[in-house]
Biotite code that builds the C-alpha atoms (Angstrom):
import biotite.structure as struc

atoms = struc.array([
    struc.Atom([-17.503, 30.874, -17.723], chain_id="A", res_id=1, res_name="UNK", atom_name="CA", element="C"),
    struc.Atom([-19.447, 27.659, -17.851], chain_id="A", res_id=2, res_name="UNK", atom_name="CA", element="C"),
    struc.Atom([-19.497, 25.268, -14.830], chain_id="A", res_id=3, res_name="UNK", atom_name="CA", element="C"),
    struc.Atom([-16.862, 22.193, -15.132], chain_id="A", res_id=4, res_name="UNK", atom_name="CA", element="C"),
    struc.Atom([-19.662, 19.585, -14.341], chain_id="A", res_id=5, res_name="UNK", atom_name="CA", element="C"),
    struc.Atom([-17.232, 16.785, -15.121], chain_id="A", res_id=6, res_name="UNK", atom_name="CA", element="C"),
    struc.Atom([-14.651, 17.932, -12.860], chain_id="A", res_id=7, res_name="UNK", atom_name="CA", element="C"),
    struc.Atom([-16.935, 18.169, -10.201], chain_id="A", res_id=8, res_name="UNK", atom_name="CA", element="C"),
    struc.Atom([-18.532, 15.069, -10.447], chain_id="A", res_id=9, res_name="UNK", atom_name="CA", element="C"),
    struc.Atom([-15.164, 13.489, -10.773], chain_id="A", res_id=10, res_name="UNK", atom_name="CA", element="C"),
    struc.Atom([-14.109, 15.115, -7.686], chain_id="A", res_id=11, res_name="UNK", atom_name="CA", element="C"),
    struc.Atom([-16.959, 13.605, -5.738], chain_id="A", res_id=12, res_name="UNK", atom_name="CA", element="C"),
    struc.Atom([-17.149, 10.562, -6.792], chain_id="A", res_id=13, res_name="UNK", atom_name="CA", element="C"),
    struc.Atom([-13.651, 9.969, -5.656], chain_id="A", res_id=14, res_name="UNK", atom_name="CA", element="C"),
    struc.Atom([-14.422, 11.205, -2.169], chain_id="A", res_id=15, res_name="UNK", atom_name="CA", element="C"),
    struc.Atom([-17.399, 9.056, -2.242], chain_id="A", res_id=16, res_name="UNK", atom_name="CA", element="C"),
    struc.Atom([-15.645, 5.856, -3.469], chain_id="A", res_id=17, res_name="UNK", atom_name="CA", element="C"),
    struc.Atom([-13.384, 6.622, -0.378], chain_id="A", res_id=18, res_name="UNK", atom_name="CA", element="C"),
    struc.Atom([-15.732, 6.238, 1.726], chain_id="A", res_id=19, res_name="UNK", atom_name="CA", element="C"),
    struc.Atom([-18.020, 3.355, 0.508], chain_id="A", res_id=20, res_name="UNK", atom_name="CA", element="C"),
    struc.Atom([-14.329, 1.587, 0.491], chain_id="A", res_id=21, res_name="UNK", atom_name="CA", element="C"),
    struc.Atom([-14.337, 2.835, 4.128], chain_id="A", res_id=22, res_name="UNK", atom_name="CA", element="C"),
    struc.Atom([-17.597, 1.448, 5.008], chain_id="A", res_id=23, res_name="UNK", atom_name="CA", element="C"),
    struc.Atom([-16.627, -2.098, 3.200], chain_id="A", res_id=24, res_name="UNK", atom_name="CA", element="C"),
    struc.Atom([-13.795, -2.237, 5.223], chain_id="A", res_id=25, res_name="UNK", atom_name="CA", element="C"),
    struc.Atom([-15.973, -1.688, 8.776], chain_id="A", res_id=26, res_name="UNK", atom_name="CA", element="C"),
    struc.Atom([-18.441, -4.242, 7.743], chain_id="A", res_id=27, res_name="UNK", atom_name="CA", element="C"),
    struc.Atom([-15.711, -6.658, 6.888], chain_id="A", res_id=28, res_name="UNK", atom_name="CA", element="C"),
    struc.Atom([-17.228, -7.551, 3.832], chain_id="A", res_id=29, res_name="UNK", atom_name="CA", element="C"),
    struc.Atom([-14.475, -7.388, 1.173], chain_id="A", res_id=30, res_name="UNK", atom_name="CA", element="C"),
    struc.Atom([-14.238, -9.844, -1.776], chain_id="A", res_id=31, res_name="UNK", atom_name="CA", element="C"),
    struc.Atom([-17.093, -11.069, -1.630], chain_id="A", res_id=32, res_name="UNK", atom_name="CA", element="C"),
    struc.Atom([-16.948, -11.861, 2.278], chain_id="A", res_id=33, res_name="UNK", atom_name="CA", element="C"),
    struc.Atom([-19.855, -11.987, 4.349], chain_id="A", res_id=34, res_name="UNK", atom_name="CA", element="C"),
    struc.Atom([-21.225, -10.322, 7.946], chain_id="A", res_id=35, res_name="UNK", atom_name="CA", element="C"),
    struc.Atom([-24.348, -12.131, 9.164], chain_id="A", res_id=36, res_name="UNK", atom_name="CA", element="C"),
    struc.Atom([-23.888, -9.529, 12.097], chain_id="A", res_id=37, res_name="UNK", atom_name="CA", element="C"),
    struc.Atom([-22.107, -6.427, 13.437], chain_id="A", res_id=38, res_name="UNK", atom_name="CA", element="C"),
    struc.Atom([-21.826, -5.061, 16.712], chain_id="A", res_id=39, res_name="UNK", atom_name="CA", element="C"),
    struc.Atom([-24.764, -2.682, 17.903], chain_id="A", res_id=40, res_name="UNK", atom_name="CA", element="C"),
    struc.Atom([-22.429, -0.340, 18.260], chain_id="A", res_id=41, res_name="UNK", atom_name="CA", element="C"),
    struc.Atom([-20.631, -0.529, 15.041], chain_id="A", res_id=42, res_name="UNK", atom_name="CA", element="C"),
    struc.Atom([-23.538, -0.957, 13.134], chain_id="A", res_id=43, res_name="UNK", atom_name="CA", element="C"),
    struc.Atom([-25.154, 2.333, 14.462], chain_id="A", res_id=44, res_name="UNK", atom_name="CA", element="C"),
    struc.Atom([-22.020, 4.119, 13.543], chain_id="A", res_id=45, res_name="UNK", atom_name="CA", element="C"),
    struc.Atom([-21.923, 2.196, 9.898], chain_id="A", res_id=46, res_name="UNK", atom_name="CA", element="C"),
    struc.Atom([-25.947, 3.175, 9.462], chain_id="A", res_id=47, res_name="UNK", atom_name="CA", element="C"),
    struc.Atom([-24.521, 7.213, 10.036], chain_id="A", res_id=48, res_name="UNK", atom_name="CA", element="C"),
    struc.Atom([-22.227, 7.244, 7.182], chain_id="A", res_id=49, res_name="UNK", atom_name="CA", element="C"),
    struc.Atom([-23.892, 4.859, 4.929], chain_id="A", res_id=50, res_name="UNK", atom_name="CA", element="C"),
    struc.Atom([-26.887, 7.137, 4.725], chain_id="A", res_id=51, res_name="UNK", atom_name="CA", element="C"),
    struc.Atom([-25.348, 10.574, 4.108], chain_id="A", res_id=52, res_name="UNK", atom_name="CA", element="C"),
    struc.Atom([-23.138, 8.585, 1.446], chain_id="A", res_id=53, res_name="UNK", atom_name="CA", element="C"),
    struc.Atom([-26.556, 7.385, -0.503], chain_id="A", res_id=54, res_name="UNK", atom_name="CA", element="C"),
    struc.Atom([-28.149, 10.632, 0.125], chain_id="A", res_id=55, res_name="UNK", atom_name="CA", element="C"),
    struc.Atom([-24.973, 12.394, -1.405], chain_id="A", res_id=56, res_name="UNK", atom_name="CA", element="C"),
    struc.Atom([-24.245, 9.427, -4.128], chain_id="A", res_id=57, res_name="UNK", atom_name="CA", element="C"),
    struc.Atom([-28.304, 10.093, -6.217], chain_id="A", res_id=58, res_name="UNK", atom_name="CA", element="C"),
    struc.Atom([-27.174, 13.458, -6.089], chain_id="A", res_id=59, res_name="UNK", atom_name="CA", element="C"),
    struc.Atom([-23.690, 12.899, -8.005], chain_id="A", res_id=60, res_name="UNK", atom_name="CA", element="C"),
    struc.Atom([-26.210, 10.371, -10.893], chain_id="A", res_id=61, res_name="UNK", atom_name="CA", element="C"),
    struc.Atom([-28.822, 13.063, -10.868], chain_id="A", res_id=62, res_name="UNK", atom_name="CA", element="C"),
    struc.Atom([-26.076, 15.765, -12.053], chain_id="A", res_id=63, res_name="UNK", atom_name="CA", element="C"),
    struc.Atom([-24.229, 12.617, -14.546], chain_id="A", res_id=64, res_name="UNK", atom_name="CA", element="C"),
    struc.Atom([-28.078, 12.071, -15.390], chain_id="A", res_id=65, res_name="UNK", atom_name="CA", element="C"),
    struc.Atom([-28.545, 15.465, -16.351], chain_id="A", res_id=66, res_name="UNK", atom_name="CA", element="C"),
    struc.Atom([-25.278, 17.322, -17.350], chain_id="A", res_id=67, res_name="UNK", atom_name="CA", element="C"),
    struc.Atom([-22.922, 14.170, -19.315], chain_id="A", res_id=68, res_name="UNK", atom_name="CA", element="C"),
    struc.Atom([-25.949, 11.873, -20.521], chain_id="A", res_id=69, res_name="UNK", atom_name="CA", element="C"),
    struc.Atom([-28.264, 12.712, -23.348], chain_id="A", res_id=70, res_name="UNK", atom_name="CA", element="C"),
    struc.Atom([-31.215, 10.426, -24.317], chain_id="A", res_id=71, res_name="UNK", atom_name="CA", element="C"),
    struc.Atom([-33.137, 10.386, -27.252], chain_id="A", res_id=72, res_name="UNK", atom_name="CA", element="C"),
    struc.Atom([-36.348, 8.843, -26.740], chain_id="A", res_id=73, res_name="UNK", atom_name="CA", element="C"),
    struc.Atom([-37.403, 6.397, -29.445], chain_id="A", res_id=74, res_name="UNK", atom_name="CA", element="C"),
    struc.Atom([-39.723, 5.908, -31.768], chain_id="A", res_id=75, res_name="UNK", atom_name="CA", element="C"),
    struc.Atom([-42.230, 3.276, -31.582], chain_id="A", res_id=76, res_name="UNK", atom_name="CA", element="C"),
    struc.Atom([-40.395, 1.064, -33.966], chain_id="A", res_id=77, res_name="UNK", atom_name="CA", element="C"),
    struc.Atom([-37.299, 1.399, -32.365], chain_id="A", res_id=78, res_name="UNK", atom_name="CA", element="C"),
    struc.Atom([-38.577, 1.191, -28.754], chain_id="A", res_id=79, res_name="UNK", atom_name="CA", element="C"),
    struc.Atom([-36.921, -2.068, -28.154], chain_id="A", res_id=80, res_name="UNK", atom_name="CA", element="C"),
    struc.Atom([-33.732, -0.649, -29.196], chain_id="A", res_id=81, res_name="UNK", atom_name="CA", element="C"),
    struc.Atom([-31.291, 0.281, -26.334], chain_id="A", res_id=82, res_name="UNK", atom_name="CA", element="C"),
    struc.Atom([-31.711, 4.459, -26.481], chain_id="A", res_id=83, res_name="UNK", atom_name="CA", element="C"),
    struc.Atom([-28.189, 6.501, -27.877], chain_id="A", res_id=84, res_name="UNK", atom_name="CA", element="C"),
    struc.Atom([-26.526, 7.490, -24.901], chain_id="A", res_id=85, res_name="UNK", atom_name="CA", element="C"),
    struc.Atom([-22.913, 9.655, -24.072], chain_id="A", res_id=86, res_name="UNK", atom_name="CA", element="C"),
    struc.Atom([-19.926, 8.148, -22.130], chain_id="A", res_id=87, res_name="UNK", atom_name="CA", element="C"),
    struc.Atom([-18.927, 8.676, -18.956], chain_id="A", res_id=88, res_name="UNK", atom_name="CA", element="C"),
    struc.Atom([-15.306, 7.512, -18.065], chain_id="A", res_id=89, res_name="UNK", atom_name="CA", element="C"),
    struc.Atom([-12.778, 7.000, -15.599], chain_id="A", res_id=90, res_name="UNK", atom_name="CA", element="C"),
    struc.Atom([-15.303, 7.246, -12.341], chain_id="A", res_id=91, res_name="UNK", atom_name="CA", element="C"),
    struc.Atom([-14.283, 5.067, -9.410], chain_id="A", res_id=92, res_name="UNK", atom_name="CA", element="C"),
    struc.Atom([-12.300, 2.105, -10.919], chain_id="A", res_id=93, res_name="UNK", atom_name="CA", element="C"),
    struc.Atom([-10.792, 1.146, -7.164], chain_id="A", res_id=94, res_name="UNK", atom_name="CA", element="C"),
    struc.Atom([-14.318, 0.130, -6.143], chain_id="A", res_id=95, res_name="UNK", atom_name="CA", element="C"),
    struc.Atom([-14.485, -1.799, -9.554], chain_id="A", res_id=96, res_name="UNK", atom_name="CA", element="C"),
    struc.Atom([-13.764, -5.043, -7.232], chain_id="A", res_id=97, res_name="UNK", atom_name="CA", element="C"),
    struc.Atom([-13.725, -4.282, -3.559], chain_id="A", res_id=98, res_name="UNK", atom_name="CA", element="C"),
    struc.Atom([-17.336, -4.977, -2.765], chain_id="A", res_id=99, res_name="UNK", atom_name="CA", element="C"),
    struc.Atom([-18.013, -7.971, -5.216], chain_id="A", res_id=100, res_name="UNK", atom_name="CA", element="C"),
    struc.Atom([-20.432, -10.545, -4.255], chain_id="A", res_id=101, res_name="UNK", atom_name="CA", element="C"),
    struc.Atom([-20.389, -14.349, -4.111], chain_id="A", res_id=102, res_name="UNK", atom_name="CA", element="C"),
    struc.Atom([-20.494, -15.776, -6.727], chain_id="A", res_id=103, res_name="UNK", atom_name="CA", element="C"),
    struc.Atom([-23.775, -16.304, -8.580], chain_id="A", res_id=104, res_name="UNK", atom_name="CA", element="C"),
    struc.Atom([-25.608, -13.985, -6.513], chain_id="A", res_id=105, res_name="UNK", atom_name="CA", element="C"),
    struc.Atom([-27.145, -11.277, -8.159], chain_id="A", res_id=106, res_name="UNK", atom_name="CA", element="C"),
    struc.Atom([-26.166, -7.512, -7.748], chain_id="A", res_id=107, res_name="UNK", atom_name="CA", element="C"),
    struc.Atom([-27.990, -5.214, -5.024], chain_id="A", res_id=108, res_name="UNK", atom_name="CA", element="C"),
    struc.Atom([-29.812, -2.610, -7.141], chain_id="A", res_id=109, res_name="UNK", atom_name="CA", element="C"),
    struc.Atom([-29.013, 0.983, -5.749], chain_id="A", res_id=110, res_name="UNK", atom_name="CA", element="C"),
    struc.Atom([-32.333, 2.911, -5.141], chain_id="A", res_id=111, res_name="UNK", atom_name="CA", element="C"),
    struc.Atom([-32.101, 6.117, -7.351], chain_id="A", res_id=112, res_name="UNK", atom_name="CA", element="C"),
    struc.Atom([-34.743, 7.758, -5.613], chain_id="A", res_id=113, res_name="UNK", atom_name="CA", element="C"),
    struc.Atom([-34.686, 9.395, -2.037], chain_id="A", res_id=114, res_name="UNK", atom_name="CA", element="C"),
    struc.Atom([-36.990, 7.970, 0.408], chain_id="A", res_id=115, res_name="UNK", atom_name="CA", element="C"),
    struc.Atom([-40.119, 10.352, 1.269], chain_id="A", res_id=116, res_name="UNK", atom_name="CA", element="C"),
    struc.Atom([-40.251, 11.770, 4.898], chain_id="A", res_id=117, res_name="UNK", atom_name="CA", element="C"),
    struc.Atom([-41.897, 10.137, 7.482], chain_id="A", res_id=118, res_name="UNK", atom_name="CA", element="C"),
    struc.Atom([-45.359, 11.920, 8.300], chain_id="A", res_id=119, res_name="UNK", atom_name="CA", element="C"),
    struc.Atom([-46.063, 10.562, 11.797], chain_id="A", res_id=120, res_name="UNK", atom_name="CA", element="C"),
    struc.Atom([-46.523, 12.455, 14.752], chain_id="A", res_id=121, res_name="UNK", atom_name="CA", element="C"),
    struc.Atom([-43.464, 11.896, 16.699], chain_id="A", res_id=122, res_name="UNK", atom_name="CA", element="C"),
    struc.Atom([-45.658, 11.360, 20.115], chain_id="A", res_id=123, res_name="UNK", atom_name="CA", element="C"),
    struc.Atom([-48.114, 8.772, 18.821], chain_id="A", res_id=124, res_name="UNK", atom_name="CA", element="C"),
    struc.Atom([-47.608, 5.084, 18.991], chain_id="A", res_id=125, res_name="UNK", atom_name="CA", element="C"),
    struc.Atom([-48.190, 3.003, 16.002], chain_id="A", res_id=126, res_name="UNK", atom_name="CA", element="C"),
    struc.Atom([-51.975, 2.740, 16.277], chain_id="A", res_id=127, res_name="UNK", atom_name="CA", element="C"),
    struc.Atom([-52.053, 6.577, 16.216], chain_id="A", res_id=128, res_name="UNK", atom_name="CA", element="C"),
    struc.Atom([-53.296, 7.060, 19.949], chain_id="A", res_id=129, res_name="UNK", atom_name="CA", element="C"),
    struc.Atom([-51.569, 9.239, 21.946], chain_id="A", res_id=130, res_name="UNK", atom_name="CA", element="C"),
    struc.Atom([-48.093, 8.463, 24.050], chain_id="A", res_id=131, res_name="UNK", atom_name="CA", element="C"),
    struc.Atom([-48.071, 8.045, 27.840], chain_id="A", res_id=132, res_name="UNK", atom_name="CA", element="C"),
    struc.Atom([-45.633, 10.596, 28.786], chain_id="A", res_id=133, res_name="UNK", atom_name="CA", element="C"),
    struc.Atom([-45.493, 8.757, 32.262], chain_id="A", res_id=134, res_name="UNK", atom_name="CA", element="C"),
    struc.Atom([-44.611, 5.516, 30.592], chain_id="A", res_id=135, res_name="UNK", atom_name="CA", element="C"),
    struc.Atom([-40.728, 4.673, 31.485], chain_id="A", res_id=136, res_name="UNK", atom_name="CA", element="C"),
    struc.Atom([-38.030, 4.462, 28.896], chain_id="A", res_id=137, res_name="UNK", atom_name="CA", element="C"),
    struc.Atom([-36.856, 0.986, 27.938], chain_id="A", res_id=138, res_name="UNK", atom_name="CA", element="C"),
    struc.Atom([-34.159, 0.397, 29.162], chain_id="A", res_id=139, res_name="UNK", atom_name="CA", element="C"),
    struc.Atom([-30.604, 0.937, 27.173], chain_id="A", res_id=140, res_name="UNK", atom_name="CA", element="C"),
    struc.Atom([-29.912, -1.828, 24.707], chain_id="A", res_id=141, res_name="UNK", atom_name="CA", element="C"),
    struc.Atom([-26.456, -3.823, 25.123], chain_id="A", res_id=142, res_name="UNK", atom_name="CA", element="C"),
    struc.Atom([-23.816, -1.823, 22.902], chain_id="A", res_id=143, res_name="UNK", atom_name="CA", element="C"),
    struc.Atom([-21.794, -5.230, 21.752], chain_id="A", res_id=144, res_name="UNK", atom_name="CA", element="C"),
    struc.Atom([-24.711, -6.888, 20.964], chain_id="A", res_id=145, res_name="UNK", atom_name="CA", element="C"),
    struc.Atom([-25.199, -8.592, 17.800], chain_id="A", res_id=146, res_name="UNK", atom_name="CA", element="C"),
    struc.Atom([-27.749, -7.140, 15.548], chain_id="A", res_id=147, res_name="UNK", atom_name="CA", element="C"),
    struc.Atom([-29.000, -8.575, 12.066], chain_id="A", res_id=148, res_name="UNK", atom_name="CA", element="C"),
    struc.Atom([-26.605, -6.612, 9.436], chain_id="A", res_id=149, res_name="UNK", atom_name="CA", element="C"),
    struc.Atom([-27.373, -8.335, 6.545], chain_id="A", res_id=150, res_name="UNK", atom_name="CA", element="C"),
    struc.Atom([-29.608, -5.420, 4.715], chain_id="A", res_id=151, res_name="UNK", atom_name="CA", element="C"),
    struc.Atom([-27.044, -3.122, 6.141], chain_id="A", res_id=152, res_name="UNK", atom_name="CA", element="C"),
    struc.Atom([-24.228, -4.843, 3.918], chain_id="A", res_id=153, res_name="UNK", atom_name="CA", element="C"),
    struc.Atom([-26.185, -5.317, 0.894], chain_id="A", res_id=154, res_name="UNK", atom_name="CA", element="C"),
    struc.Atom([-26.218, -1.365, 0.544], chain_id="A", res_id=155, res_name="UNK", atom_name="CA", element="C"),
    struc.Atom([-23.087, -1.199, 1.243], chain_id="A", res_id=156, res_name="UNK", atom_name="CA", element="C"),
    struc.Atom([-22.248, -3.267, -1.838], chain_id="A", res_id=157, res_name="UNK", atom_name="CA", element="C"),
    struc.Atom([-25.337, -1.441, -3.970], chain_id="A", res_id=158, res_name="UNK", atom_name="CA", element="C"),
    struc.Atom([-23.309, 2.151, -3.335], chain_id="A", res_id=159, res_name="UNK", atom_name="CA", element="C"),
    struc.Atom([-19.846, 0.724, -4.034], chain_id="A", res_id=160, res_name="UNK", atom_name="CA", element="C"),
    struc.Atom([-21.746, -0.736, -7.122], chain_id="A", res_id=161, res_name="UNK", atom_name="CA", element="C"),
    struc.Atom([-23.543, 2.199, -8.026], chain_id="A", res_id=162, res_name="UNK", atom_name="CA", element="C"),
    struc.Atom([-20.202, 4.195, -7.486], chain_id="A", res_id=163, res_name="UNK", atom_name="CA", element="C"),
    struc.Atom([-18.215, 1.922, -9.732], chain_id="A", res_id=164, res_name="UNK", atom_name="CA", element="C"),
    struc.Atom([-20.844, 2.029, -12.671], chain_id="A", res_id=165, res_name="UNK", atom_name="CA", element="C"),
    struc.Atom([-21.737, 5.327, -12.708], chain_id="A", res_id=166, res_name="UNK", atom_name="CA", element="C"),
    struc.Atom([-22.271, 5.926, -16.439], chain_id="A", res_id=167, res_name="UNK", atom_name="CA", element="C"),
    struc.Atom([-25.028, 2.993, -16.031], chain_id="A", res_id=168, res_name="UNK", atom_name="CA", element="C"),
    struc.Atom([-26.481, 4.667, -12.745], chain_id="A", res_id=169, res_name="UNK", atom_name="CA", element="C"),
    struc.Atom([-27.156, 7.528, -14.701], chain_id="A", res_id=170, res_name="UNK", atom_name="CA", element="C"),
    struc.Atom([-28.532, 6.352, -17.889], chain_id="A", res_id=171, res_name="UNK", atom_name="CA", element="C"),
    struc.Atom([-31.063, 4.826, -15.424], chain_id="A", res_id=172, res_name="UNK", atom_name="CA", element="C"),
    struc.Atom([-32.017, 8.112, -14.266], chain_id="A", res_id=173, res_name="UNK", atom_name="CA", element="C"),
    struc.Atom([-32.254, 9.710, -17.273], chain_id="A", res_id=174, res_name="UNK", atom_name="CA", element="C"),
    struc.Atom([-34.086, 7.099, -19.467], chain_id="A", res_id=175, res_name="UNK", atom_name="CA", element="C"),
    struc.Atom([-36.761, 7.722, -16.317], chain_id="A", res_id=176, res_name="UNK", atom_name="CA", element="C"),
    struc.Atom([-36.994, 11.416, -16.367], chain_id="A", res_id=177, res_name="UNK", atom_name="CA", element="C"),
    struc.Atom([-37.233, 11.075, -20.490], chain_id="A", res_id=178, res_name="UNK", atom_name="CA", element="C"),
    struc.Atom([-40.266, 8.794, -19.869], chain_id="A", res_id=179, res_name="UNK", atom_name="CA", element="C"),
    struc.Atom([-41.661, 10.652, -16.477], chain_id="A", res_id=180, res_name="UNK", atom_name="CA", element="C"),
    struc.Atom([-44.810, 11.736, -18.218], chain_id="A", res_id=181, res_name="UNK", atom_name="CA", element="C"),
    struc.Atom([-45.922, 8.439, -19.719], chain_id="A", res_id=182, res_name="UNK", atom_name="CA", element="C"),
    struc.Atom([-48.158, 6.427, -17.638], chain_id="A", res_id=183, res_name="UNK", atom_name="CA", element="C"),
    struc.Atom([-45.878, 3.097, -17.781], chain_id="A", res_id=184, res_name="UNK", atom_name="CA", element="C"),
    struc.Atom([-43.414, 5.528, -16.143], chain_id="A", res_id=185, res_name="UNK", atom_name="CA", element="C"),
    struc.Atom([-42.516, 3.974, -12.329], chain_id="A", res_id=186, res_name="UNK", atom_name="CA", element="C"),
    struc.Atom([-41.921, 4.804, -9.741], chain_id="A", res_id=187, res_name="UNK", atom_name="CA", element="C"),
    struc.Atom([-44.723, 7.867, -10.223], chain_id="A", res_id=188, res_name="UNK", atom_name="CA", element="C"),
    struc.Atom([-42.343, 11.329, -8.808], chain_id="A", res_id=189, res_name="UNK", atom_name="CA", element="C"),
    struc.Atom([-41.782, 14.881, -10.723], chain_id="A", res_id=190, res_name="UNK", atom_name="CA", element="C"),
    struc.Atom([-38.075, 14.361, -9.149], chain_id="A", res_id=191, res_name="UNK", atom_name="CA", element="C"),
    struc.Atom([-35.313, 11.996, -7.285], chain_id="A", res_id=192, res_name="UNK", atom_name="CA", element="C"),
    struc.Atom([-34.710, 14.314, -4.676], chain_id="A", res_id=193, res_name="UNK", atom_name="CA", element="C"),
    struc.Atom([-37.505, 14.496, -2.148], chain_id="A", res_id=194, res_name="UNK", atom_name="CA", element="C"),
    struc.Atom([-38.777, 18.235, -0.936], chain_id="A", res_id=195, res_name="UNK", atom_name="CA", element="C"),
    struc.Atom([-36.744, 19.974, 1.512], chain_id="A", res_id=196, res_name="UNK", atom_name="CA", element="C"),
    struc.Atom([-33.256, 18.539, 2.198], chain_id="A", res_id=197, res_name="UNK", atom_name="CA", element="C"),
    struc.Atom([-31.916, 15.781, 2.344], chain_id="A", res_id=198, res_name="UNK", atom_name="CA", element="C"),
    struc.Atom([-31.727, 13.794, 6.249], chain_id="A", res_id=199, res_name="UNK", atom_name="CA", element="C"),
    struc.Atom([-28.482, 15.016, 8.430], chain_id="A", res_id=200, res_name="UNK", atom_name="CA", element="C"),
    struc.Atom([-27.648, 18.010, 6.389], chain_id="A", res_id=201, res_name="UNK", atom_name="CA", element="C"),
    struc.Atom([-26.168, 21.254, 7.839], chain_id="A", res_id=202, res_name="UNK", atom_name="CA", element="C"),
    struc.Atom([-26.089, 24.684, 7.445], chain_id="A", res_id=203, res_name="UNK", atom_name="CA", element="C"),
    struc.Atom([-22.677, 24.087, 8.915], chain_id="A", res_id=204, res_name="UNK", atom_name="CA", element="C"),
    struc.Atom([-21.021, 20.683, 8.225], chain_id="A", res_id=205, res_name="UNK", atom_name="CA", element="C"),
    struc.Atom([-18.984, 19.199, 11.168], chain_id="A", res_id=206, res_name="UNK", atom_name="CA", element="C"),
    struc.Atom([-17.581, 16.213, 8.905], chain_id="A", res_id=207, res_name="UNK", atom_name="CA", element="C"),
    struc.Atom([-16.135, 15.551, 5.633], chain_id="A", res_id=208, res_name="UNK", atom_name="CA", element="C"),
    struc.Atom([-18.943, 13.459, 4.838], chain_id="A", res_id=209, res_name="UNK", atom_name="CA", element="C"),
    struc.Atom([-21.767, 16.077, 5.962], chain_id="A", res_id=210, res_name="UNK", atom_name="CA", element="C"),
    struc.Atom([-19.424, 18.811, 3.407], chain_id="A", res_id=211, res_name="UNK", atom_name="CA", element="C"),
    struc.Atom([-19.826, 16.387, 0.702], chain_id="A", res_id=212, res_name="UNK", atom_name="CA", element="C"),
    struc.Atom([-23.564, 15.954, 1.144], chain_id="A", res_id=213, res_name="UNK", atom_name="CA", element="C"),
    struc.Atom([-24.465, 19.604, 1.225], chain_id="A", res_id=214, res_name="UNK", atom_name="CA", element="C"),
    struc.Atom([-22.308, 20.476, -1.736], chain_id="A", res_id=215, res_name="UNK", atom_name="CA", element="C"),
    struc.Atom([-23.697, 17.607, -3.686], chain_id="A", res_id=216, res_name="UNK", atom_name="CA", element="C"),
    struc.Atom([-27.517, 18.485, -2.596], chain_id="A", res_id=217, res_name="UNK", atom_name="CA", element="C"),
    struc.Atom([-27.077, 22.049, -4.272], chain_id="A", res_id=218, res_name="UNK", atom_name="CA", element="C"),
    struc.Atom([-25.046, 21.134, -7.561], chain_id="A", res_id=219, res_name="UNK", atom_name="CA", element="C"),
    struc.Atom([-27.734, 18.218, -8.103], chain_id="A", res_id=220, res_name="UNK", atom_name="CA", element="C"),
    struc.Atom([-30.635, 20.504, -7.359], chain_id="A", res_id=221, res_name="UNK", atom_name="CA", element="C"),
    struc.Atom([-28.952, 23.443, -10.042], chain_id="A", res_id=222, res_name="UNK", atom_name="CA", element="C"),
    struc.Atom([-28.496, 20.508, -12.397], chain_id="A", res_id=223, res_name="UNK", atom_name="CA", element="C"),
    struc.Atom([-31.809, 19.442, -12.271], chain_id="A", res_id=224, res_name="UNK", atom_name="CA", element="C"),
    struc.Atom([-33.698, 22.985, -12.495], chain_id="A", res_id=225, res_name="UNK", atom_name="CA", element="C"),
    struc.Atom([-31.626, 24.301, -15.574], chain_id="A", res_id=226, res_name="UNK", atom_name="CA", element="C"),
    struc.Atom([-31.073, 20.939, -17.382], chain_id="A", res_id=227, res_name="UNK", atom_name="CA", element="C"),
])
């Protein structure tokens, strides 16, 4: 029996929009409301879920990219033309409004591709010499302290965005991996997903969010392999 991908991907995205209405709600940013800055402490806990959501949300595009899309490249005549494309409907409409922007300001683009690892040795300093290991800790930083959140908010509102267009997410993807081998092709990856897995994942999810993201990582790597 064939694999439902629809169903699947319908059943995620719902428990994503859930939480990227979540998150709006914590950064007190709904209809088009602003938050200059959070809490150190809220923001923190904000940063936690907001990154296993994006993390699990290029994983839901990459299987609408590759199992409920089709692209036909063009010809060179017809290049300019907007490439044929399938339908996906019915994917997140309560997030359709929630995390709207003022008006006149443009969209926050969601970043379809996963950040590569950091390669630095985690006991150098920045100019690559080695750490003091007598040198004290600083000192704690203030828990209610305020703490820049405006990049923090705009990918808030890029997920809820990405979540409520998801047909348009995906075309994205897959007009890229159509085009992957042409030299105009950016950015310059085989795939989306970066090697290994993907940051906070568990063998053994302790949260609804960390379930999501390791059910998400395998269906989008299957997708991906035998698409």
């Amino acid at each position: 029996m064939e694999f439902d991908w629809r169903r699947a991907i319908d059943r995620y995205s719902e428990d994503l929009c859930a939480i990227a209405a979540r998150l709006i709600v914590m950064a007190g940013i709904q209809a088009g409301r602003t938050a200059p800055t959070l809490p150190r402490r809220l923001y923190w806990r904000i940063l936690s879920l907001l990154r296993h959501a994006e993390y699990a949300a290029r994983r839901l595009i990459v299987m609408a990219a590759c199992k409920l899309v089709t692209i036909t490249m063009p010809t060179t005549e017809g290049r300019r033309r907007r490439p044929p494309n399938s339908v996906i409907l019915g994917l997140c409409e309560t997030l359709r409004r929630a995390a709207d922007t003022a008006p006149g300001a443009p969209l926050p683009a969601f970043q379809l591709f996963d950040p590569f690892k950091r390669t630095g040795h985690p006991w150098l300093e920045p100019d690559g010499t080695a750490a003091d290991e007598d040198k004290d800790f600083p000192p704690a930083l203030p828990p209610d302290e305020p703490v820049d959140a405006k990049t923090l908010c705009r990918r808030i509102r890029a997920l809820a965005n990405a979540l409520s267009d998801l047909e348009g997410q995906a075309l994205r993807l897959a007009r890229w991996r159509a085009r992957r081998h042409m030299e105009s092709a950016r950015p310059r990856r085989w795939s989306p997903l970066r090697p290994g897995r993907p940051h906070g994942i568990r063998k053994r999810p302790k949260t609804p969010i960390g379930e999501l993201l390791k059910d998400c990582h395998a269906l989008a790597r299957d997708a991906w392999n035998t698409s």
